[in-house]
Structure formats: structure tokens, C-alpha cells
Wavefront OBJ file of the C-alpha trace (Angstrom):
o trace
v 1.401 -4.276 -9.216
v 4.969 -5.361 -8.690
v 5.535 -9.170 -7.272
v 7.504 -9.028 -3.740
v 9.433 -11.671 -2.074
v 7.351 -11.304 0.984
v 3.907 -11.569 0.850
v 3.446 -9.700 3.547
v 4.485 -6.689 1.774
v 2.314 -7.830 -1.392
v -1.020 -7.859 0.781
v -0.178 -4.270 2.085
v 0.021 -2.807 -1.080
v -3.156 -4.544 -2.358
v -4.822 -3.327 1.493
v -3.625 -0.045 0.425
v -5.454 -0.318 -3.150
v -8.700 -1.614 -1.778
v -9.268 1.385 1.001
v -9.051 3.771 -1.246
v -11.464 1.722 -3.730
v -13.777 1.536 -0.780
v -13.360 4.980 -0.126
v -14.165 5.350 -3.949
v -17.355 3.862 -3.866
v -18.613 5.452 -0.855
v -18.220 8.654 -2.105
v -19.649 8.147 -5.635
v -22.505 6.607 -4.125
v -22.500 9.943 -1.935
v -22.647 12.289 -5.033
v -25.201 10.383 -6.618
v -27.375 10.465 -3.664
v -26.650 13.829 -2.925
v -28.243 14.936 -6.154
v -31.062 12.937 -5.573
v -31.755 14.480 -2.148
v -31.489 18.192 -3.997
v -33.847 17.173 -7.283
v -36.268 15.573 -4.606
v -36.175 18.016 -1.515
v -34.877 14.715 -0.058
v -34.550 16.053 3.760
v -34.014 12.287 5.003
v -31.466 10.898 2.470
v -29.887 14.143 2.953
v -29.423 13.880 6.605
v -28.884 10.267 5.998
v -25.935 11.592 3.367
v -24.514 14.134 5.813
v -23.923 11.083 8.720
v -22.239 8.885 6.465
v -19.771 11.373 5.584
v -17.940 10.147 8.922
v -17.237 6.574 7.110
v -14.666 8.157 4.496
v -12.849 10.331 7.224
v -12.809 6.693 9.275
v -11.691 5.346 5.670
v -8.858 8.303 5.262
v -7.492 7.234 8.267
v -6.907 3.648 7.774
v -5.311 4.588 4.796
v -3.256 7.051 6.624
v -2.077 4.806 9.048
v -1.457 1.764 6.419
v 0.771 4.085 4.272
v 3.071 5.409 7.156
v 3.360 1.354 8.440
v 4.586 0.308 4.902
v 6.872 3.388 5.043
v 8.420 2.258 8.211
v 8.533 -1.607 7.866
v 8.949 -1.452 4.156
v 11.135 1.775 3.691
v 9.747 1.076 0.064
v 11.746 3.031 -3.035
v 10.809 3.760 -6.118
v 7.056 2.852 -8.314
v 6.499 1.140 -4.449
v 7.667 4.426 -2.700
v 5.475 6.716 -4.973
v 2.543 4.436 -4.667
v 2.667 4.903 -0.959
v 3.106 8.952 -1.714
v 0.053 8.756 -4.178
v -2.069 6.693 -2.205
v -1.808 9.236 1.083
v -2.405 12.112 -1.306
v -5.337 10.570 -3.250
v -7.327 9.500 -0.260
v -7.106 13.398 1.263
v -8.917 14.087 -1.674
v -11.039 11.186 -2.166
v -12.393 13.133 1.255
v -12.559 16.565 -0.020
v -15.050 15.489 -3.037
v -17.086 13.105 0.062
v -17.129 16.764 2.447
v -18.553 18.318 -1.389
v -21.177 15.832 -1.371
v -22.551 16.732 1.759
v -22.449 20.133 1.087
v -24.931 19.883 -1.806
v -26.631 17.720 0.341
v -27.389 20.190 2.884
v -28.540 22.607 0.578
v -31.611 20.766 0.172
v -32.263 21.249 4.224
v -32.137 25.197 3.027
v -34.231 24.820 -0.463
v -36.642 22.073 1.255
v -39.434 25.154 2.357
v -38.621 27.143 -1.063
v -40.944 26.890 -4.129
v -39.415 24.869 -7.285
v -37.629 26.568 -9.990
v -36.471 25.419 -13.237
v -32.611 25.864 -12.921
v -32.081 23.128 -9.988
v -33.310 20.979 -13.209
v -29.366 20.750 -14.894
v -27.985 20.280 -11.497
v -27.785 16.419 -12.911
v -26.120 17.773 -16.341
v -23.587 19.741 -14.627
v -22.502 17.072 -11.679
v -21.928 14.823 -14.903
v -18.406 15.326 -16.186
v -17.203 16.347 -12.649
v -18.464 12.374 -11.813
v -17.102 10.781 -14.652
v -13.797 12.982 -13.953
v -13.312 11.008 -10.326
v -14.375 8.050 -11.645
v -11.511 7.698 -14.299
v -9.324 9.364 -11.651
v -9.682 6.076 -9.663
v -9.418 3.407 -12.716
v -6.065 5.652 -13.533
v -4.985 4.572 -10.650
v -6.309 1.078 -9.639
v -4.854 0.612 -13.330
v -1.451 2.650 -13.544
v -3.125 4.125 -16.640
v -1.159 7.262 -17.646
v -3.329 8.165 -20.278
v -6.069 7.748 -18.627
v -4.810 10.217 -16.178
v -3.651 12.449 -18.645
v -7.689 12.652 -20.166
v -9.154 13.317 -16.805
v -6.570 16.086 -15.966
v -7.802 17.663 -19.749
v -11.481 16.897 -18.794
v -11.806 19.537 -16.240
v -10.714 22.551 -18.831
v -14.972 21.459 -19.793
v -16.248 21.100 -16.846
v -15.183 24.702 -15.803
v -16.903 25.702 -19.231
v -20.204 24.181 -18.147
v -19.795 25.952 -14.592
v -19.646 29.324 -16.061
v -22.687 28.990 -18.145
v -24.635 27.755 -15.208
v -23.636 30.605 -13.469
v -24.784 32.947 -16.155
v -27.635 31.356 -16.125
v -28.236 31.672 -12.591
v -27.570 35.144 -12.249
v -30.030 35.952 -15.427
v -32.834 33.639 -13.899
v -32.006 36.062 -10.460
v -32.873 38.891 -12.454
v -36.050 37.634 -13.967
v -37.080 36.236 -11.222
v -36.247 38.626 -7.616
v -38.622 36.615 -6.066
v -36.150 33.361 -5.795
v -33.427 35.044 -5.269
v -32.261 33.153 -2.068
v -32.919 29.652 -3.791
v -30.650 30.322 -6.721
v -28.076 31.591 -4.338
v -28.691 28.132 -2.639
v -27.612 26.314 -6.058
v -24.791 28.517 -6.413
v -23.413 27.249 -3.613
v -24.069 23.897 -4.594
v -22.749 24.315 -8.408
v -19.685 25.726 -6.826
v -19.434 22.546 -5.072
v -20.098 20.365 -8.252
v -16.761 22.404 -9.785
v -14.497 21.768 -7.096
v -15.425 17.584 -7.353
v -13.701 18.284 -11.019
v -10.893 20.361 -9.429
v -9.885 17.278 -7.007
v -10.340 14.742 -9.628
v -7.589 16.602 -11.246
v -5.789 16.499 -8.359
v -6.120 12.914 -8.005
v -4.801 12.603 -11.802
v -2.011 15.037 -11.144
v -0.889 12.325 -8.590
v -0.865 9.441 -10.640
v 1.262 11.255 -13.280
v 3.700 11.379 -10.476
v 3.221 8.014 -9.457
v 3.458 6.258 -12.578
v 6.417 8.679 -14.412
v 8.125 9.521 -11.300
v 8.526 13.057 -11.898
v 6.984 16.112 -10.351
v 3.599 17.390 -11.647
v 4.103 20.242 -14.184
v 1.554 21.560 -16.180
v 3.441 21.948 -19.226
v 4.044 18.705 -19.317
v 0.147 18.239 -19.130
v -0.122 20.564 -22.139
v 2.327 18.855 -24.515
v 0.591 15.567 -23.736
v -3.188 16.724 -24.822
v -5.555 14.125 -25.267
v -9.098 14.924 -26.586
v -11.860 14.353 -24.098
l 1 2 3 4 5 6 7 8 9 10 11 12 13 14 15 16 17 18 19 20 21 22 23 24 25 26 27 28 29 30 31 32 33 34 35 36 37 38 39 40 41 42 43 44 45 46 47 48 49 50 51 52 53 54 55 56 57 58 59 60 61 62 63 64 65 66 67 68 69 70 71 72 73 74 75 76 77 78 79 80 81 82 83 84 85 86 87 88 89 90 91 92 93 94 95 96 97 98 99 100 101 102 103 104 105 106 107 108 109 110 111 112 113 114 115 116 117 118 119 120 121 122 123 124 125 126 127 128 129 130 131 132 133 134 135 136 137 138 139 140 141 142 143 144 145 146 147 148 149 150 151 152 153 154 155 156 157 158 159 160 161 162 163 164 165 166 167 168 169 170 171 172 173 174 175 176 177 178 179 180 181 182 183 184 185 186 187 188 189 190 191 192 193 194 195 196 197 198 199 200 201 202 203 204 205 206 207 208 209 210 211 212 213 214 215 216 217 218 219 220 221 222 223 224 225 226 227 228 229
């Protein structure tokens, strides 16, 4: 992070960097747990997921309104002026991917009364890269790491591999099985979920291209720069 004459501004910034950390951890501790509540028919920690969801949206908003004071006290330019840009953008989806984790969470309120079937077994498998994906998103750019950016953004070309198997699989294990067809509908649902977590982590990665290079996203500039996952 760039040294300022006034420490004022310095402390901003850093403010700036440590909501959306916060915001981060919240909602990686919310996907976890949101798994944990479908594996386990969790109703409690699901409910218990569901009402913490309103911390992030409390979190996007102090982020919000830290960004636009820096913009008008500030009138930052440049890495400074993009940071502000990328921070605003990041933290609307930082919230997306929390609003995913309750989603999957309230699927187990609709699978809680239905017998167990094997395929809610790879939930954990699937949620994996998607996790890992926002993860790295965030160290990319705590850090200002544009390669690290550049191998999440690749990263989700796998996870949508992995989310068309599972579905495959589910809609075999609905034919073979008629009986559960409303539960595997349920973890449709939820794996659909699961894929869009990788689609905002991309998002978020997209961003701190922009931030770091200063030039607008294209994905042909994505291409050339390949990295292997």
C-alpha cells in the first residue's frame, strides 16, 4: 500500500482493507458452515447461518460508505482511485457469495424430513475449488497479487467442469431413483449455488486485474495470460 503524507488518508485505506477482510471471513466461515448444516440436516446452524447473513450486508455498507468518504475528501487518482473502485465492487460480491451461503443453508430446512441419499455426499468435493477460488480472490487483493488473480480467474473454467458432472449425476441418480426425486432437485439448487460462489470469485479477480494494471477487464487479455491451476 502506497505511503501518504497524511495519515489520515493512510488509516482509510487500511479501514477500507480490513472491512472487506472482515467481510471475508464471515462469509467463508458461512460456506463452511453452510455445508455442515446440509451434510448434517443441521436445522439450527442453518437458521443460525441464515440470521447472520445480515452482518455482511451491515459489513457492505460500511464499506460503501468508507469508499464514497475517501472519494470525496480524498478525490484519490490513480492505484488509490482504483483501489477505492475495486474495493466497492469486491464487497457487492463478497455479499452475493454470503446470500449463496444461505441459500444452501436453507435447503437443509427443505431436505431436513427427506430420507438420506448418497449424492448430498460430494456436496463437500464440489464446494471445494469454488472456496479455494474466493479465498485466493481475497489474498489477490489484500496482496496486489496479479498472478494470483490471474489463477483464480483460470480456476473457475474447473469448477464449471465439476458442476456439470454433478449434474449428470444428479439427473441419472433421479432416474434410478423416482422416489427422491424432490431431494435431488433440492441439491440442484444448492450445487447451482456452489457454481455461482466460483462465478463471483472470478468477479472479484476480474477486479483486481483492473485495480492493479489499470486497464479494463478483457477476457482476451485473461486468455493470453494462462496460468495452470
Amino acid at each position: 500500500m502506497i505511503k501518504h503524507i497524511v495519515k489520515a488518508y493512510d488509516d482509510e485505506l487500511k479501514a477500507l482493507h480490513a472491512l472487506i477482510g472482515h467481510m471475508g471471513e464471515l462469509t467463508l466461515s458461512q460456506i463452511n458452515n453452510a455445508i455442515k448444516s446440509v451434510m448434517a440436516f443441521d436445522v439450527d446452524l442453518a437458521q443460525e447461518l441464515i440470521a447472520r447473513d445480515r452482518e455482511v450486508n451491515l459489513l457492505e455498507t460500511k464499506v460503501d460508505e468508507l469508499a464514497v468518504r475517501i472519494l470525496a475528501l480524498r478525490q484519490p487518482v490513480a492505484y488509490d482511485l482504483r483501489t477505492v473502485v475495486a474495493s466497492l465492487k469486491i464487497s457487492n460480491q463478497v455479499e452475493r457469495i454470503a446470500d449463496y451461503a444461505s441459500n444452501i443453508a436453507k435447503f437443509t430446512l427443505a431436505l431436513k424430513d427427506l430420507p438420506s441419499f448418497p449424492k448430498i455426499k460430494e456436496l463437500p468435493i464440489l464446494i471445494k475449488m469454488p472456496e479455494q477460488m474466493f479465498q485466493s480472490a481475497l489474498i489477490a487483493f489484500e496482496t496486489s497479487d496479479l498472478n494470483l488473480a490471474l489463477k483464480v480467474w483460470h480456476m473457475d473454467q474447473e469448477v464449471d467442469v465439476y458442476y456439470k458432472a454433478y449434474l449428470q449425476k444428479i439427473f441419472e441418480a433421479m432416474i434410478n431413483d423416482p422416489k427422491n426425486v424432490g431431494a435431488y432437485t433440492q441439491l440442484l439448487f444448492a450445487a447451482k449455488n456452489i457454481e455461482r460462489i466460483g462465478d463471483q470469485s472470478q468477479n472479484i479477480a476480474e477486479a483486481v486485474y483492473t485495480m492493479i494494471t489499470g486497464k479494463p477487464f478483457q477476457e482476451s487479455d485473461m486468455l493470453k495470460n494462462a496460468h495452470p491451476i
